[in-house]
DRENPA-3360 file (N, C-alpha, C; in nm, 2 decimals, always signed):
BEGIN
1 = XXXXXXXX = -10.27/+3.94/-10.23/-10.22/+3.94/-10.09/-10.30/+3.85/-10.00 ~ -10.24/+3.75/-9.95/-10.29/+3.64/-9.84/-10.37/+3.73/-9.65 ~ -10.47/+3.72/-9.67/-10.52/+3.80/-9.49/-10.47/+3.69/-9.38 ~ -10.52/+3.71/-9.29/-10.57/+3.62/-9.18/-10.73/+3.62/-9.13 ~ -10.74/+3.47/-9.12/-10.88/+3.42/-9.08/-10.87/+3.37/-8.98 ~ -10.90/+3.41/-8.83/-10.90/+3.33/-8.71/-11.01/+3.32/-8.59 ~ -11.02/+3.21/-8.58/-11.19/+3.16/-8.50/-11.10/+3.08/-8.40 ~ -11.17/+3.12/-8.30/-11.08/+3.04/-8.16/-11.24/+3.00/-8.13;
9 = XXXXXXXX = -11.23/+2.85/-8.04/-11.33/+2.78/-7.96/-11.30/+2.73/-7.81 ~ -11.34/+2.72/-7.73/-11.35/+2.71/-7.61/-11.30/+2.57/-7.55 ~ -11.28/+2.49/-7.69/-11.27/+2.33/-7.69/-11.11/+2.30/-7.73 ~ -11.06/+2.21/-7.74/-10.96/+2.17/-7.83/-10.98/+2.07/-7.98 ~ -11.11/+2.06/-7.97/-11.18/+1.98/-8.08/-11.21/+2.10/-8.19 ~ -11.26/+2.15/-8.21/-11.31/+2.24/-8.23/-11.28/+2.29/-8.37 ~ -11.15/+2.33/-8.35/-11.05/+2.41/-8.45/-11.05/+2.34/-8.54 ~ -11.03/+2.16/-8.51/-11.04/+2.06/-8.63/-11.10/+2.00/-8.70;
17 = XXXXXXXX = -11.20/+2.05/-8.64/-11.34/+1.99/-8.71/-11.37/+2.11/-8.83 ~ -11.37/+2.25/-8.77/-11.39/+2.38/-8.86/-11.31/+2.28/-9.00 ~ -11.17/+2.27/-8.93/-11.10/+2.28/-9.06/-11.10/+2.18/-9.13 ~ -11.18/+2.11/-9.10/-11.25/+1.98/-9.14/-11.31/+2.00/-9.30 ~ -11.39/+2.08/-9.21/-11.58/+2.13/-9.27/-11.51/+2.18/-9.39 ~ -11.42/+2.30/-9.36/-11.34/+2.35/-9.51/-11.33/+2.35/-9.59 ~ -11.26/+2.19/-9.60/-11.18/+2.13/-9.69/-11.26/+2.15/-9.81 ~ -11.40/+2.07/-9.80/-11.47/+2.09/-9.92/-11.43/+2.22/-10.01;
25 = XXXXXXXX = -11.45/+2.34/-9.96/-11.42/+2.48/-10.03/-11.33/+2.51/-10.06 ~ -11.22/+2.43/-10.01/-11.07/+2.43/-10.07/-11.03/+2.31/-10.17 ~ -11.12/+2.25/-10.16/-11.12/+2.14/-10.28/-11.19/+2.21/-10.40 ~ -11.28/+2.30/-10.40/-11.33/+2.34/-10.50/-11.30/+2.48/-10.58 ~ -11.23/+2.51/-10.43/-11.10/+2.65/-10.50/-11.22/+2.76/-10.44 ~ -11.32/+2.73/-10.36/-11.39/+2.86/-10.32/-11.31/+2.96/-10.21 ~ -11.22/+2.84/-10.14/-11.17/+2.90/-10.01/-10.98/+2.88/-10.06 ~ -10.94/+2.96/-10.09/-10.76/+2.96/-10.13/-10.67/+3.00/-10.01;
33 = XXXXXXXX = -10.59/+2.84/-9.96/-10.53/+2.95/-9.83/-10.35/+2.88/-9.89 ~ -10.29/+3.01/-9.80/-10.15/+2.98/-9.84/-10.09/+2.86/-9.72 ~ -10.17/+2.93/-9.58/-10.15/+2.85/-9.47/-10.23/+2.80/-9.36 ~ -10.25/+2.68/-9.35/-10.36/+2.68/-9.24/-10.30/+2.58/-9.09 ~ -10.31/+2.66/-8.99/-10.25/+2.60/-8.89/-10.35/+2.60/-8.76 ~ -10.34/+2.54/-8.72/-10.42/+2.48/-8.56/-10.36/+2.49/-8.49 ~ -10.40/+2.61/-8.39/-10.34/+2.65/-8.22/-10.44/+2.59/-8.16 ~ -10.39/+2.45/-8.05/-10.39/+2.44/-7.93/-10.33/+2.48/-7.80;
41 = XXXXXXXX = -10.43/+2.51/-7.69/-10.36/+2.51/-7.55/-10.40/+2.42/-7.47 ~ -10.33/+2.35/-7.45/-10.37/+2.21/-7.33/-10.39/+2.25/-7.18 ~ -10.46/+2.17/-7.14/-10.50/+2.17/-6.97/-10.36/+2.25/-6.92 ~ -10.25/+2.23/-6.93/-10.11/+2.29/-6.83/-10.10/+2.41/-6.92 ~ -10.15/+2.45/-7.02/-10.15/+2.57/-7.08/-10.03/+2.57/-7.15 ~ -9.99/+2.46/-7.22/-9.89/+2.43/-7.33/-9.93/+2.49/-7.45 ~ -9.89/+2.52/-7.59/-9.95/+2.59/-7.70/-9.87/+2.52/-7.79 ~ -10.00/+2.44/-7.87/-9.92/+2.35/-7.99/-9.97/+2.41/-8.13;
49 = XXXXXXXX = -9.91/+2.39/-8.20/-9.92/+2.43/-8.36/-9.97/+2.28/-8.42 ~ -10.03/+2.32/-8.51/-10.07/+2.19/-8.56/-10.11/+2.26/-8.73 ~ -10.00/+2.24/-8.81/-9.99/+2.23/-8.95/-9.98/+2.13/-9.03 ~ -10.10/+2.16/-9.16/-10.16/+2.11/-9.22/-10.02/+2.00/-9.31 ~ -9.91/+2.09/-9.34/-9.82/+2.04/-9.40/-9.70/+2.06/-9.35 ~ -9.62/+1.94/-9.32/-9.48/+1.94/-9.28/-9.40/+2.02/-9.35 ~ -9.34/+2.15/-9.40/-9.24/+2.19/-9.48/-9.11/+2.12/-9.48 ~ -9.06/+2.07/-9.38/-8.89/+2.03/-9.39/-8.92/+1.92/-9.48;
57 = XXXXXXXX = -8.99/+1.85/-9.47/-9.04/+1.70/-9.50/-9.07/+1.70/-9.68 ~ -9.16/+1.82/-9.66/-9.21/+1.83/-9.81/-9.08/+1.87/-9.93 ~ -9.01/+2.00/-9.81/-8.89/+2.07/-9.91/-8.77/+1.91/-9.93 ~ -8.76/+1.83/-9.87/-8.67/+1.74/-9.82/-8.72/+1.69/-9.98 ~ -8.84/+1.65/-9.97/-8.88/+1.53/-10.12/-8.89/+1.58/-10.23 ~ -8.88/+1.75/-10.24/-8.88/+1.85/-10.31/-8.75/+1.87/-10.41 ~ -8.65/+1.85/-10.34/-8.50/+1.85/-10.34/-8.49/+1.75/-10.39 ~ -8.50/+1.61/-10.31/-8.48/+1.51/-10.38/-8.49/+1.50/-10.55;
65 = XXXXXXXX = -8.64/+1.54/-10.60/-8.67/+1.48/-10.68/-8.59/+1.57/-10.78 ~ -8.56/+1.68/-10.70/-8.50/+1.79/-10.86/-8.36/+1.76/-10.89 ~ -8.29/+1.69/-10.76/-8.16/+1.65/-10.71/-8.17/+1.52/-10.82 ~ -8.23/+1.47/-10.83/-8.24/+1.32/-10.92/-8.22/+1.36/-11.05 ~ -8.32/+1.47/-11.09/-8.32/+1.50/-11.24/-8.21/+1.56/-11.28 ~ -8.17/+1.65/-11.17/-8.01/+1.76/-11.22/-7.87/+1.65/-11.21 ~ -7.89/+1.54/-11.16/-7.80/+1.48/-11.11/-7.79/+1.36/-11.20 ~ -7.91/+1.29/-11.31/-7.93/+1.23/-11.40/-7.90/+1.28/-11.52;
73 = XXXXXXXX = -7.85/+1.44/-11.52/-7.87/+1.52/-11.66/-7.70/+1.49/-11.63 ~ -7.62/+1.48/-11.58/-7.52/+1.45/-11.53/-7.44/+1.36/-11.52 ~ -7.53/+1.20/-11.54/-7.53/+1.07/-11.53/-7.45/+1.04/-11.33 ~ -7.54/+1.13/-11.27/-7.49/+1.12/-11.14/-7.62/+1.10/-11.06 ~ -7.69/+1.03/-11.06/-7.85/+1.07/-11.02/-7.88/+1.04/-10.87 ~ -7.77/+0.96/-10.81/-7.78/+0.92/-10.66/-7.73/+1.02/-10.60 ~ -7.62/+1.08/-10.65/-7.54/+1.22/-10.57/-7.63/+1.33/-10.63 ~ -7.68/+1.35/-10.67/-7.81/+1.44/-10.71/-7.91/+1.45/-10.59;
81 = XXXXXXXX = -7.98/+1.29/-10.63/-8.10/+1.32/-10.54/-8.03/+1.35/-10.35 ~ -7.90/+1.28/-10.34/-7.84/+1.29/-10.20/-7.82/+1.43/-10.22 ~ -7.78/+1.53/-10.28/-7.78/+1.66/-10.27/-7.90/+1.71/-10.30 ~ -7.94/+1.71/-10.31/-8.12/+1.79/-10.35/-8.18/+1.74/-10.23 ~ -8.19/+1.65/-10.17/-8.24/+1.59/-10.00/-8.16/+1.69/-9.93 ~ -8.02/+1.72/-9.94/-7.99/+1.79/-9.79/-8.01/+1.92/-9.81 ~ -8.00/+1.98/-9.97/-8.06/+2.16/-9.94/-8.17/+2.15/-9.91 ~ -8.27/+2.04/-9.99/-8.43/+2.09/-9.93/-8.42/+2.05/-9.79;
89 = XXXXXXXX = -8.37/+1.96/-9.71/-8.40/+2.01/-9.58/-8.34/+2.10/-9.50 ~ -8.23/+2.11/-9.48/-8.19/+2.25/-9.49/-8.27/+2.38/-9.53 ~ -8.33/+2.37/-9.62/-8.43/+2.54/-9.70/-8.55/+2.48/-9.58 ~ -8.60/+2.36/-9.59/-8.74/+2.34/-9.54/-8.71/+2.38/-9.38 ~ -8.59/+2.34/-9.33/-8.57/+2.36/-9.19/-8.57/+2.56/-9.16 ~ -8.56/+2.62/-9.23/-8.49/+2.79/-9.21/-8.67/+2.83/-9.25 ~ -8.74/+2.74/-9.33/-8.84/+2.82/-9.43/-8.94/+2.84/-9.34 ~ -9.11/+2.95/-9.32/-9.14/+2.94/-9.22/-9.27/+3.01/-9.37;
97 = XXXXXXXX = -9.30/+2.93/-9.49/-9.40/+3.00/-9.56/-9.54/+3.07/-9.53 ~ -9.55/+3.03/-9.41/-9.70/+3.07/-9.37/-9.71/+3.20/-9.29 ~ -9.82/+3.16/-9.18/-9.81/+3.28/-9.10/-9.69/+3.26/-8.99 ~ -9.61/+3.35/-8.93/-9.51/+3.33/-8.86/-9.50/+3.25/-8.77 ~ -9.49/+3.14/-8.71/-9.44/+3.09/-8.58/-9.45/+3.09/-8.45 ~ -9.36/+3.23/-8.47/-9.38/+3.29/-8.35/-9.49/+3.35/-8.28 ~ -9.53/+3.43/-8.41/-9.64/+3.48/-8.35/-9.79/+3.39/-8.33 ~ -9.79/+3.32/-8.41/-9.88/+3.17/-8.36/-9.89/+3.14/-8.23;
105 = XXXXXXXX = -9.77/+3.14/-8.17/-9.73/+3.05/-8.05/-9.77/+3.26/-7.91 ~ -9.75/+3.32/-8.00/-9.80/+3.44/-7.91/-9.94/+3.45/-7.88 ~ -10.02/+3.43/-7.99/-10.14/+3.41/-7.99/-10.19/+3.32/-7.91 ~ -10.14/+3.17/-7.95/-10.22/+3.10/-7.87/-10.18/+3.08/-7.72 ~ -10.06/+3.17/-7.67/-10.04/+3.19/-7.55/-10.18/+3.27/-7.49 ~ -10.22/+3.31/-7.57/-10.34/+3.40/-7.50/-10.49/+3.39/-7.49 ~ -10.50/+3.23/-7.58/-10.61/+3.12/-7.55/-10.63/+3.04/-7.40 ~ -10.72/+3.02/-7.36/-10.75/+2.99/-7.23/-10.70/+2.86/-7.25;
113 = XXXXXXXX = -10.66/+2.79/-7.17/-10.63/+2.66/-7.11/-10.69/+2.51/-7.16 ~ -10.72/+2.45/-7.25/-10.80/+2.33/-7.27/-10.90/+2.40/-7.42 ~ -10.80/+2.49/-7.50/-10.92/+2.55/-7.66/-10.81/+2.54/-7.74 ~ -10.89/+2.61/-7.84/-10.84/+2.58/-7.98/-10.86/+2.73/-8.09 ~ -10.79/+2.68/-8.15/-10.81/+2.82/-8.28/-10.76/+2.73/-8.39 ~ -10.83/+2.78/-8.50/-10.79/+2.76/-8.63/-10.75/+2.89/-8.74 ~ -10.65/+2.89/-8.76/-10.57/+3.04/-8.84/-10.54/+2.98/-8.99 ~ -10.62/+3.08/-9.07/-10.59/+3.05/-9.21/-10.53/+3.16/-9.29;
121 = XXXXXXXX = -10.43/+3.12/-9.35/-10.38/+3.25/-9.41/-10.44/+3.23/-9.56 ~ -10.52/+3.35/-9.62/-10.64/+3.29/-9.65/-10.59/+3.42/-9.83 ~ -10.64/+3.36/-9.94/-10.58/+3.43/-10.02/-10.71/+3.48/-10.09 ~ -10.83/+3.39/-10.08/-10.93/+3.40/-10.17/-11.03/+3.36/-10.10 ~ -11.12/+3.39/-10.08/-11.24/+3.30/-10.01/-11.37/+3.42/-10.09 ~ -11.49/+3.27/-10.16/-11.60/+3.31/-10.14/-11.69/+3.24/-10.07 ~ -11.70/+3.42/-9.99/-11.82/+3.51/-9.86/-11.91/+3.40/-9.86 ~ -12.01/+3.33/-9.94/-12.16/+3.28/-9.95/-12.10/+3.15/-9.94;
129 = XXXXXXXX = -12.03/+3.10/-9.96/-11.96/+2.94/-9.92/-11.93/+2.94/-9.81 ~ -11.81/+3.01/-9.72/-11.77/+3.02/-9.64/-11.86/+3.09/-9.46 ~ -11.95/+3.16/-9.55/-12.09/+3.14/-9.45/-12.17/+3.05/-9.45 ~ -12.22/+3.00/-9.57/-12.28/+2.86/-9.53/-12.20/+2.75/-9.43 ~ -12.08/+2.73/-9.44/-11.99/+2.63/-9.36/-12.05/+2.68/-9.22 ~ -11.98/+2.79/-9.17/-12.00/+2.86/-9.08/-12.16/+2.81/-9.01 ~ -12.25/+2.89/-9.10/-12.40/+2.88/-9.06/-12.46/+2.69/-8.96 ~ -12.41/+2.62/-9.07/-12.40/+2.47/-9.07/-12.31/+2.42/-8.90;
137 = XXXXXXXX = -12.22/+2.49/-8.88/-12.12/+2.41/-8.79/-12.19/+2.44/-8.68 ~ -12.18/+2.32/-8.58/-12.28/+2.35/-8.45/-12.23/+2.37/-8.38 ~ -12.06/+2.42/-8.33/-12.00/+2.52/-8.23/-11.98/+2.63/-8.26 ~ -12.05/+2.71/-8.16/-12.03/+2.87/-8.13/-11.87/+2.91/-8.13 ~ -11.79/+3.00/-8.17/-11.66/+3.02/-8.19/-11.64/+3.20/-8.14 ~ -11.53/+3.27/-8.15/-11.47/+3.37/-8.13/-11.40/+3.44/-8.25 ~ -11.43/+3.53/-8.33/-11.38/+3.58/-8.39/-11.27/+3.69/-8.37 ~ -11.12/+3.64/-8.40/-11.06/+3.69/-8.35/-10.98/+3.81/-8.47;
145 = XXXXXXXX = -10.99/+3.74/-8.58/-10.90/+3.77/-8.65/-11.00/+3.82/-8.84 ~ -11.01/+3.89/-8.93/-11.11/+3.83/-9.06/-11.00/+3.91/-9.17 ~ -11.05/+3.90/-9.31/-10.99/+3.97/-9.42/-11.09/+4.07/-9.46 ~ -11.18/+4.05/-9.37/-11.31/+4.17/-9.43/-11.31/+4.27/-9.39 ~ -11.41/+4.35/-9.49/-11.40/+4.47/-9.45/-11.48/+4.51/-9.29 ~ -11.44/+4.62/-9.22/-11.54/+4.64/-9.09/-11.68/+4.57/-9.16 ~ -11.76/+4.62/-9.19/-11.91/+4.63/-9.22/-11.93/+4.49/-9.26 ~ -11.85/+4.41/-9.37/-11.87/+4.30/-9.39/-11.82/+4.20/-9.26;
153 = XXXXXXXX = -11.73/+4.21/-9.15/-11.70/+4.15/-9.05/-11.82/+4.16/-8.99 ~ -11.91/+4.23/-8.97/-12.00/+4.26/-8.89/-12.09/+4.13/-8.89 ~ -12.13/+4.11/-9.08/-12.19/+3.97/-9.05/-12.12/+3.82/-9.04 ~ -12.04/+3.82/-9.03/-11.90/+3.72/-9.03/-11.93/+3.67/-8.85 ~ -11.89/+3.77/-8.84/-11.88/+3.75/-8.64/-12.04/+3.73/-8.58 ~ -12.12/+3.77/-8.66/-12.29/+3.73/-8.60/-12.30/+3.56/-8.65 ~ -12.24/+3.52/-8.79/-12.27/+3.38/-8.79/-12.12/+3.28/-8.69 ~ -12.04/+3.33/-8.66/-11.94/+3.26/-8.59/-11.95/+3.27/-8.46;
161 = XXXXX = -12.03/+3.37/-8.39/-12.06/+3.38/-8.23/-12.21/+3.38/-8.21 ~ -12.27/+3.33/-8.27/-12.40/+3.36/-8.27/-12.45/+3.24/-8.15 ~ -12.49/+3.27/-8.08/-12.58/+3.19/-7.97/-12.60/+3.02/-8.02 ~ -12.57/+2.93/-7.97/-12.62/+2.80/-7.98/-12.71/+2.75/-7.98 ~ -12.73/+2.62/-8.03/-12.83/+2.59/-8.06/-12.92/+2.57/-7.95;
% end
């Protein structure tokens, strides 16, 4: 079962640099997320989403390519991949795999004006990796959201708010 992991910063930089820093841990399979998305609020208190991966786009080339093969087993491979392009975008357009949308866009209605958050919907993470990141990053953050338990949050939110340098 996928949690949520959410660190808001006071910046609009902020969020992307975290998820920057990550990547490594998710290259190495320490940190497993299903979704990871970036709430901004701009100076006029706009609230943007910023995901890692386009879904329409992905389900679009998704389609395609199965549209090619089912459509080649057929000796039809152009009306294939043209049909496999319009359900995947279509499915990619309806599909919302991550954390909801909506409620993204609720949340970061409730970020101050000119910050940032970074929301991971997070399947696996190991603690001693993902503290070290943490430990290492030189902005102070807000813990808003974790998959830990109370007691284990307790040290989670001392290395994420902990006083600057």
């Amino acid at each position: 079962m996928s949690e949520l992991l959410i660190i808001a910063f006071d910046d609009e930089q902020s969020a992307f640099d975290l998820a920057e820093r990550l990547q490594p841990l998710k290259d190495d399979m320490q940190l497993e997320t299903q979704d990871t998305t970036i709430m901004t609020r701009d100076a006029e208190g706009e609230v943007h989403l910023h995901n890692a991966v386009n879904v329409p786009l992905a389900q679009t080339a998704g389609g395609t390519v199965w549209g090619l093969l089912i459509g080649a087993a057929f000796a039809m491979p152009v009306a294939g991949a043209l049909a496999g392009a319009a359900t995947g975008a279509m499915v990619g357009r309806e599909r919302d795999p991550g954390v909801n949308s909506d409620f993204l866009k609720e949340l970061g209605a409730t970020l101050k004006p000119g910050s940032s958050a970074v929301c991971l919907l997070v399947r696996h993470v190991d603690r001693a990796a993902l503290d070290g990141v943490l430990q290492a990053f030189p902005v102070r953050g807000h813990l808003l959201q974790s998959p830990y338990t109370p007691d284990e949050e307790g040290g989670l939110r001392s290395e994420v708010e902990r006083p600057g340098p």
